[in-house]
MMTF fields as JSON, N, C-alpha, C and O atoms, coordinates in Angstrom:
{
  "mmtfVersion": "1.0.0",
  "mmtfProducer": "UNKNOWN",
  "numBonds": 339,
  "numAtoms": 340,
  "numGroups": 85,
  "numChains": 1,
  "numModels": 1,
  "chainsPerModel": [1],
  "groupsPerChain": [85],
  "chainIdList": ["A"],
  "bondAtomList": [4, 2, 8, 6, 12, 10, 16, 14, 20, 18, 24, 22, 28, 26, 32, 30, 36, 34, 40, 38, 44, 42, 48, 46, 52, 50, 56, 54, 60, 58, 64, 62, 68, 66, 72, 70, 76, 74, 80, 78, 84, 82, 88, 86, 92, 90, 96, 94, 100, 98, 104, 102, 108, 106, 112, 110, 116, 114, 120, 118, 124, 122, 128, 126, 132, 130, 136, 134, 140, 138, 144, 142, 148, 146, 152, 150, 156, 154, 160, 158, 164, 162, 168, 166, 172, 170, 176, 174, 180, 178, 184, 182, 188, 186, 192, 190, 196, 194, 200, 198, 204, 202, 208, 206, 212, 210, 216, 214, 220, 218, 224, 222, 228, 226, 232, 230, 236, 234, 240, 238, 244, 242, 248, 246, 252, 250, 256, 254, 260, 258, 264, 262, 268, 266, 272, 270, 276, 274, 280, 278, 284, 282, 288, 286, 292, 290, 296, 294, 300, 298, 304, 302, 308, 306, 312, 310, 316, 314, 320, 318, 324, 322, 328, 326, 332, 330, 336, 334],
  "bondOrderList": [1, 1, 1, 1, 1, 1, 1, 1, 1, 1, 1, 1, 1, 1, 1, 1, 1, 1, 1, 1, 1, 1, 1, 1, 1, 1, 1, 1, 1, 1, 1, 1, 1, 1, 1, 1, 1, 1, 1, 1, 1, 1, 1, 1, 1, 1, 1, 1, 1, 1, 1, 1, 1, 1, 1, 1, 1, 1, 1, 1, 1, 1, 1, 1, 1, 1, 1, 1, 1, 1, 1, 1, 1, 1, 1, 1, 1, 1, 1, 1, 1, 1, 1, 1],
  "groupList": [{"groupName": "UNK", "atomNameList": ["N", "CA", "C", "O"], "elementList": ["N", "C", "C", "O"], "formalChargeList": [0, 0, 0, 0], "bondAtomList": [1, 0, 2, 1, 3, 2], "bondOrderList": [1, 1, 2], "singleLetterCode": "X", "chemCompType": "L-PEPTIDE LINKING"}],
  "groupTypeList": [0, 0, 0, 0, 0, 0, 0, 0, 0, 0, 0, 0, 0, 0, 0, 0, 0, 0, 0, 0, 0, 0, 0, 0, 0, 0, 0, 0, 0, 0, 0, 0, 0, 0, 0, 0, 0, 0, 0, 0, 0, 0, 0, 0, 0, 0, 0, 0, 0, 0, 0, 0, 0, 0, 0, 0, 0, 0, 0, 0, 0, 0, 0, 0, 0, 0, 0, 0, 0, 0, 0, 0, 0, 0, 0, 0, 0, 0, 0, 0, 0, 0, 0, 0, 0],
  "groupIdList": [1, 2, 3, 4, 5, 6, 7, 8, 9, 10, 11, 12, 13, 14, 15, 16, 17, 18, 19, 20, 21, 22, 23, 24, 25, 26, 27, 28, 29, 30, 31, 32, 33, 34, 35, 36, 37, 38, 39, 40, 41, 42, 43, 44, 45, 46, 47, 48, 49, 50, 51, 52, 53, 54, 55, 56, 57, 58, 59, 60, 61, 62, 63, 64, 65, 66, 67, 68, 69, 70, 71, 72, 73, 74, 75, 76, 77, 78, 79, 80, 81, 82, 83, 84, 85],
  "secStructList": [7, 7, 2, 2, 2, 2, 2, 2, 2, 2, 2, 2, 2, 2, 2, 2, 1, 2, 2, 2, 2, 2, 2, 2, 6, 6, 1, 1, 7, 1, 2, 2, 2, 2, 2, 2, 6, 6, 7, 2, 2, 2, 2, 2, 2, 6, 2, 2, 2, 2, 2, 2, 2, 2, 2, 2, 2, 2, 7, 6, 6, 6, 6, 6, 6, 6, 7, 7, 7, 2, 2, 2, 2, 2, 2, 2, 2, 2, 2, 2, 2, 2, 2, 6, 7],
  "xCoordList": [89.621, 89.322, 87.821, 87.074, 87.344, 86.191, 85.373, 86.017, 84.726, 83.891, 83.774, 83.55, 83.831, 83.913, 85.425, 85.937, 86.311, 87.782, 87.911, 88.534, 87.192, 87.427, 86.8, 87.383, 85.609, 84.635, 85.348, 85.39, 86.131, 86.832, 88.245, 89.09, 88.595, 89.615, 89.052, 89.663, 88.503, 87.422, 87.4, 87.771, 86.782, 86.77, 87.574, 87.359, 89.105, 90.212, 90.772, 91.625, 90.415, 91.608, 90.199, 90.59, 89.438, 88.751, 88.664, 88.06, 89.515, 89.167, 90.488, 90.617, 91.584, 92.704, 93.385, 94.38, 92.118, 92.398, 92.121, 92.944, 91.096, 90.554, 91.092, 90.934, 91.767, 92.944, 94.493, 95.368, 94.295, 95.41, 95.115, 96.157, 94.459, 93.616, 93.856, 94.428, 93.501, 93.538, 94.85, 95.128, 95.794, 97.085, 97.882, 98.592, 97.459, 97.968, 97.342, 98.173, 96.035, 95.654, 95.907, 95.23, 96.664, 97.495, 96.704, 97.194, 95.312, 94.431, 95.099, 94.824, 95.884, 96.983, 98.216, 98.555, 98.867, 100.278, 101.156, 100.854, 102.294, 102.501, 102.088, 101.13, 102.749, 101.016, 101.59, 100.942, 102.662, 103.313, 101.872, 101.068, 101.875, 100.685, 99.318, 98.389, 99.328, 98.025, 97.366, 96.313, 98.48, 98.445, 98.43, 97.758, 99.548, 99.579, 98.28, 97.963, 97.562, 96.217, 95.072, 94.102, 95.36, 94.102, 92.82, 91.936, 92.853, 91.451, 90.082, 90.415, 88.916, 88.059, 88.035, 88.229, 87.79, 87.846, 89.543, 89.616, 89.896, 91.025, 91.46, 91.95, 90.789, 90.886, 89.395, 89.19, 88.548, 87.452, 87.937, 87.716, 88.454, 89.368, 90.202, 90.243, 90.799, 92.235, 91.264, 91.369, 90.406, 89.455, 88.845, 89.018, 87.945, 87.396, 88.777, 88.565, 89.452, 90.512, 90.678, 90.474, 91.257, 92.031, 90.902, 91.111, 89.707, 88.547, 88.346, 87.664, 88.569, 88.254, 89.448, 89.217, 90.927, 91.945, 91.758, 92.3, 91.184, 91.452, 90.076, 90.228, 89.108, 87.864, 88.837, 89.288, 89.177, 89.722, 90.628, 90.885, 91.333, 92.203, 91.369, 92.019, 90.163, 89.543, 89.533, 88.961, 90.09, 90.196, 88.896, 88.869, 88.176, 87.117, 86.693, 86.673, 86.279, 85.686, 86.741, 86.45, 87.937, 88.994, 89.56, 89.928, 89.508, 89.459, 88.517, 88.591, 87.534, 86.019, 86.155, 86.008, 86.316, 86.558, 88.196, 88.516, 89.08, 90.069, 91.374, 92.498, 90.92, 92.519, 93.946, 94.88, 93.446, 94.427, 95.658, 96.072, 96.261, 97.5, 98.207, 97.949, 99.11, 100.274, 101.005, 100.972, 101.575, 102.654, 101.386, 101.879, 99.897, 99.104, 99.174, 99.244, 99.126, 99.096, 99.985, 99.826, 101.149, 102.737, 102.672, 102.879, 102.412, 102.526, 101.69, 102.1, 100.35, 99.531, 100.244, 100.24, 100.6, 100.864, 102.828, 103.497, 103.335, 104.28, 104.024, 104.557, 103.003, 102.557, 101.988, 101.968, 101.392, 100.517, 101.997, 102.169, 102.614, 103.696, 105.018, 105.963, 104.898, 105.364, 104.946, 105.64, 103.453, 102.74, 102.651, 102.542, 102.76, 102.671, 104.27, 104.369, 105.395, 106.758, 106.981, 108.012],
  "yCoordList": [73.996, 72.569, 72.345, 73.116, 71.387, 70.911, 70.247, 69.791, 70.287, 69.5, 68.094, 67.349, 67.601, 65.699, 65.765, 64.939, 67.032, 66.55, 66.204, 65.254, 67.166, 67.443, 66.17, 65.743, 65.762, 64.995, 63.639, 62.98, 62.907, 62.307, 62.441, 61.794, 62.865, 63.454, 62.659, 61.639, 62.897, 62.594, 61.478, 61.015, 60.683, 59.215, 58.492, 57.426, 58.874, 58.37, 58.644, 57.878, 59.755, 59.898, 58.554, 57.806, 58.659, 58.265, 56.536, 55.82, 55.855, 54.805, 54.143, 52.954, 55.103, 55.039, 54.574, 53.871, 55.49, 55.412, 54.046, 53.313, 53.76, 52.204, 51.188, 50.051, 51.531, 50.459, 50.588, 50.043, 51.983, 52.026, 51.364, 51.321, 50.964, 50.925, 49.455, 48.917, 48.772, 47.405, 46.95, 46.113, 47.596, 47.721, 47.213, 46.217, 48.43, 48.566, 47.408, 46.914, 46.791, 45.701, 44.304, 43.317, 44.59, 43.309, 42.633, 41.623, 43.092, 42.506, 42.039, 40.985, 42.899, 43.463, 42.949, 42.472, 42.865, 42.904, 44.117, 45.115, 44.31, 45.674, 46.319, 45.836, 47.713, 48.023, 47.964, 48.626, 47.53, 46.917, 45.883, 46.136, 44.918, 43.673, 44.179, 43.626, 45.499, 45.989, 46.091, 45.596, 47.118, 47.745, 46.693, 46.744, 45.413, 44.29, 43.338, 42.576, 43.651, 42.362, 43.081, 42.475, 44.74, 45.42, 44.944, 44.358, 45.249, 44.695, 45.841, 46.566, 45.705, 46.365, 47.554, 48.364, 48.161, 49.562, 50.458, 51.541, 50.169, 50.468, 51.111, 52.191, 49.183, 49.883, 50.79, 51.113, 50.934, 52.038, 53.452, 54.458, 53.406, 54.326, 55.343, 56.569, 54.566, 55.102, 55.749, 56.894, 54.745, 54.678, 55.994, 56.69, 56.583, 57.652, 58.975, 60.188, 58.642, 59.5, 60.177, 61.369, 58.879, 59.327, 60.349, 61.353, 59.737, 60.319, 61.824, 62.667, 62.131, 63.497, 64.181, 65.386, 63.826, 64.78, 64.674, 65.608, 63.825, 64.274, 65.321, 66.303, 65.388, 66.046, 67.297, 67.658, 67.837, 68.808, 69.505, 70.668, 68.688, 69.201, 69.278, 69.58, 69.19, 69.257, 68.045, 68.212, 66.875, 65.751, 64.347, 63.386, 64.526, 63.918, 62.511, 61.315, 63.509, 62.431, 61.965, 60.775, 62.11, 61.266, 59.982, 58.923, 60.497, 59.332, 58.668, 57.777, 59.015, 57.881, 57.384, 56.173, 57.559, 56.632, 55.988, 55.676, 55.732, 55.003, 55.612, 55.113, 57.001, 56.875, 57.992, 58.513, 57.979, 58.262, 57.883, 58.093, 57.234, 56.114, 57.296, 58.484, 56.777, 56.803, 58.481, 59.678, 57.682, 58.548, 59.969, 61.097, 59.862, 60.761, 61.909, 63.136, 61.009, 62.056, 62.941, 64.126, 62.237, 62.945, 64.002, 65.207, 63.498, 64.705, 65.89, 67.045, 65.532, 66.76, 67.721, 68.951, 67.175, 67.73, 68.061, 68.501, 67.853, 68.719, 69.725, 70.78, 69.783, 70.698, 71.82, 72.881, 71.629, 72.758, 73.333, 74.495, 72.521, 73.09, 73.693, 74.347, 73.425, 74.423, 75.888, 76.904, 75.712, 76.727, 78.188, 79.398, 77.378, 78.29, 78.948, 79.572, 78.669, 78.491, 79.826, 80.481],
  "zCoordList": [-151.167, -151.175, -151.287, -150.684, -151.982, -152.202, -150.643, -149.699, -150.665, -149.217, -149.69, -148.736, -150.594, -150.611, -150.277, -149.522, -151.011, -150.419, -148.949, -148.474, -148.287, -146.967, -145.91, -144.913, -146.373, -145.958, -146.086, -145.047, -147.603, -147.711, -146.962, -147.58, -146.201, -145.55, -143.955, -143.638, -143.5, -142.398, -142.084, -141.005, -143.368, -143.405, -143.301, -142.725, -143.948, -143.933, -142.811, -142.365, -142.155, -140.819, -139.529, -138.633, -139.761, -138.475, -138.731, -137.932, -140.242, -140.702, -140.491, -140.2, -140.68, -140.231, -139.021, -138.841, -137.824, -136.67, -136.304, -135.754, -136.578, -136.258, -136.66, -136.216, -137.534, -137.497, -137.754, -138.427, -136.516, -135.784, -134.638, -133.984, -134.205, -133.064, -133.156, -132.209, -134.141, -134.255, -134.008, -133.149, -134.89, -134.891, -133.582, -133.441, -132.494, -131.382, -130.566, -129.803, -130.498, -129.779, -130.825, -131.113, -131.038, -131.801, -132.78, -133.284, -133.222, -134.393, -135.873, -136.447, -136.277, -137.349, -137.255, -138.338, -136.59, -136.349, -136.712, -136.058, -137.696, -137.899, -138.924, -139.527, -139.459, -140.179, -141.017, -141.827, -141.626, -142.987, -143.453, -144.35, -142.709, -142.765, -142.926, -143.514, -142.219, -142.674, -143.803, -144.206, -144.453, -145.885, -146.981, -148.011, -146.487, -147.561, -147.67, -148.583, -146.324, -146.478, -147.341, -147.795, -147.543, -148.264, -147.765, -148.39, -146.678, -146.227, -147.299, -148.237, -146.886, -147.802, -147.427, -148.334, -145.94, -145.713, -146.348, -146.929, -146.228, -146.727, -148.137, -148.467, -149.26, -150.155, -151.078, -152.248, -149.645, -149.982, -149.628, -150.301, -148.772, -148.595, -149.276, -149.173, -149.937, -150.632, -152.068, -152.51, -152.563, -153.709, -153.709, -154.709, -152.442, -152.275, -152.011, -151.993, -151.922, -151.415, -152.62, -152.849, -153.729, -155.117, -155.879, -156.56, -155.519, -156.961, -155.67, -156.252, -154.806, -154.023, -154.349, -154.437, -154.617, -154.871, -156.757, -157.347, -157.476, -159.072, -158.829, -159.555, -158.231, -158.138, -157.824, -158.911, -157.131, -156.9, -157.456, -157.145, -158.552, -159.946, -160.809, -161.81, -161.13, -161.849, -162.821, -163.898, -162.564, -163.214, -163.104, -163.873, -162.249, -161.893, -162.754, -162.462, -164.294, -165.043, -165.567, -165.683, -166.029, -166.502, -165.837, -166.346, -164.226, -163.192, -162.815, -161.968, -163.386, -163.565, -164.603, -164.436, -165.41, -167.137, -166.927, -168.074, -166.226, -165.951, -166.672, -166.643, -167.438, -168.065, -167.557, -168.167, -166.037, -165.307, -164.757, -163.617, -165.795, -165.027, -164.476, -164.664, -163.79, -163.15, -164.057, -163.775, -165.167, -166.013, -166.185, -166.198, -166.303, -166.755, -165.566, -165.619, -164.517, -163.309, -163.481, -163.771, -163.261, -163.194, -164.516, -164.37, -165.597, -166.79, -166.304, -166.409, -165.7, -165.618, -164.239, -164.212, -163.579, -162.29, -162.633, -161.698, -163.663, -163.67, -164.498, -164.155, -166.068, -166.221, -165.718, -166.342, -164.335, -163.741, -162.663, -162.294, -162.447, -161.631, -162.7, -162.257, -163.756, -164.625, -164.952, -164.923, -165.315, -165.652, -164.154, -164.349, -162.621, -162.267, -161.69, -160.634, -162.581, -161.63, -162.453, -162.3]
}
């Protein structure tokens, strides 16, 4: 694993917590409501998350230039799970 993976890993668990935290002192309500209000840490969060796991497939700049949809992921990642089966 890469160290932004890991570092990004960090951020998310300790960003997480805090609003688990919120969660539990009723700030939030349940964390269905959480996820749906996308508050900003959150979706900085998820943002740094995605570009630290394509960084780590070696996909980096493709997921900086945007043309990582969905179906792209899935093709590449059943290809590599082909290649090593």
């Amino acid at each position: 694993m890469t160290s932004k993976f890991i570092s990004t890993g960090k951020i998310a668990r300790s960003t997480r917590a805090g609003g688990i935290t919120g969660i539990r002192s009723g700030d939030y309500g349940p964390v269905t409501n959480l996820y749906n209000a996308r508050h900003a840490w959150l979706d900085h969060t998820h943002s740094a998350l995605d570009e630290a796991v394509a960084e780590a497939y070696g996909w980096g700049d493709d997921w900086r230039v945007g043309v990582l949809t969905d179906d792209e992921i899935l093709a590449r990642l059943f290809r590599l799970n082909q290649a090593r089966a």
